[in-house]
N, C-alpha and C positions, 0 to 999 in steps of 0.2 A: 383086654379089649372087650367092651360089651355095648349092644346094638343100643342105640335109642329105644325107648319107651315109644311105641308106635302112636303118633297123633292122627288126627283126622285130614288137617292140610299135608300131612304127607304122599299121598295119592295125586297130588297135583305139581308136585313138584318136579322140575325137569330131571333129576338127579335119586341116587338113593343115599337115603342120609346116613350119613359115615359112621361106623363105630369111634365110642369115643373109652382113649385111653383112663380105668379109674381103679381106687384100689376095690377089693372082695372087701366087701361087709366084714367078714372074720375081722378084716385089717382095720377098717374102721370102727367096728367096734371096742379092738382091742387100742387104738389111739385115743376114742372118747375117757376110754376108763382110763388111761393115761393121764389126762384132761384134768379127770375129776378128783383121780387123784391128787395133781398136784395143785392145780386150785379151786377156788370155792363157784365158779360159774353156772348157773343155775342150768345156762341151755345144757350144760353138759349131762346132767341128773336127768333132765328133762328128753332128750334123743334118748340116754339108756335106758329109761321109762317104759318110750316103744316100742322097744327090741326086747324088755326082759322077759318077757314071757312067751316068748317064739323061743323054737329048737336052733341051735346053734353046733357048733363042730366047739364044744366046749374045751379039749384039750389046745387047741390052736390057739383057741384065744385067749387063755391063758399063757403058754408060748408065748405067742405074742407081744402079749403085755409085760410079762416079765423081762423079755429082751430090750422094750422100747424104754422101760424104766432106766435098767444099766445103761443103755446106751447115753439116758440122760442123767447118769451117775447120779442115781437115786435108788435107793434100796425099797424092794418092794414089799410092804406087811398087808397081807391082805384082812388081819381084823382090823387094823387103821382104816382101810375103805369100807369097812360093813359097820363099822361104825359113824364113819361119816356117812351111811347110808341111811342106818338107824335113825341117828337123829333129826337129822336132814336140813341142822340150824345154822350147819356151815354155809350153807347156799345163801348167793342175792338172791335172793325168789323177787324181788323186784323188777332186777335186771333184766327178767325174763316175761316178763310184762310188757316190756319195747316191742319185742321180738315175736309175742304172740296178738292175735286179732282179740279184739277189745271183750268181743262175746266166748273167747275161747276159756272153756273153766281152769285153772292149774289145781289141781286135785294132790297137794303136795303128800298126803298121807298112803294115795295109791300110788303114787310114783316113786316114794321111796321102799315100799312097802315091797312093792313089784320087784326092785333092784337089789333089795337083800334077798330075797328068794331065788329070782332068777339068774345071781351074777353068783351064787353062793359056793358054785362049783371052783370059785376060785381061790378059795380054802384050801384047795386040794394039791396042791404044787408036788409035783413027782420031787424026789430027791436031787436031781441036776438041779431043776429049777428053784429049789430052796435055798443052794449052796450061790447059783445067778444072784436069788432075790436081795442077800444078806450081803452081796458085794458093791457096795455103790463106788468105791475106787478103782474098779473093772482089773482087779488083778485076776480075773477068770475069762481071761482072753479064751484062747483054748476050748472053753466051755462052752460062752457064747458062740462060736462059730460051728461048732458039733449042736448046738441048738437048733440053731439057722439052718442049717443044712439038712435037719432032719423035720424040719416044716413040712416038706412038701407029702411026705408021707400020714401026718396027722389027718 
């Protein structure tokens, strides 16, 4: 649960505005790369763009990501994403024209640029998570729940 973003008509209002149920950043960021991984959608390149270069709880979200894959019985190779980061011709960059304001610049060279650098830590998959990564037919039941379970400590 986390409070509203405090506005200016909030003082006026008869009530105090509710927390609203959402996931931690970790969780959404480790979903986006999820995202990007598995298809080509530009906003997805684009949101990891503006997070890659802020500090993050980088073992988790790795975690993260590596669980969210299995779970969607896919095996995770994180040079297959830094290379699609690399080159960055996977992406509609089109698609992502709808979705941005007309004067907004898409700067595709710093946005993939930023994403190989700052997502790079995902390289790094401890031992559990490499044995996760390489199982997309989830015979590593077992595994993944000793994963999960040890989240909340990362």
């Amino acid at each position: 649960m986390m409070a509203q973003v405090p506005q200016s008509y909030f003082q006026h209002l008869p009530f105090v505005p509710a927390e609203i149920r959402c996931l931690s950043l970790d969780e959404i960021l480790a979903e986006k790369l999820r995202a990007c991984y598995q298809r080509n959608k530009a906003r997805d390149i684009y949101d990891l763009g503006m997070f890659a270069t802020r500090p993050h709880n980088q073992a988790k979200i790795r975690r993260l990501l590596t669980i969210k894959l299995w779970q969607a019985h896919d095996a995770f190779d994180p040079t297959r994403l830094n290379r699609k980061f690399v080159d960055g011709n996977d992406f509609d960059w089109d698609d992502l024209r709808q979705l941005t304001r007309r004067t907004t610049e898409i700067d595709k060279e710093r946005i993939t640029r930023d994403c190989v650098r700052g997502f790079s830590f995902l390289n790094e998959l401890s031992p559990e998570e490499q044995i996760l990564a390489a199982d997309p037919y989830q015979r590593e039941r077992n595994l993944c729940e000793h994963l999960v379970a040890s989240l909340p400590t990362l």
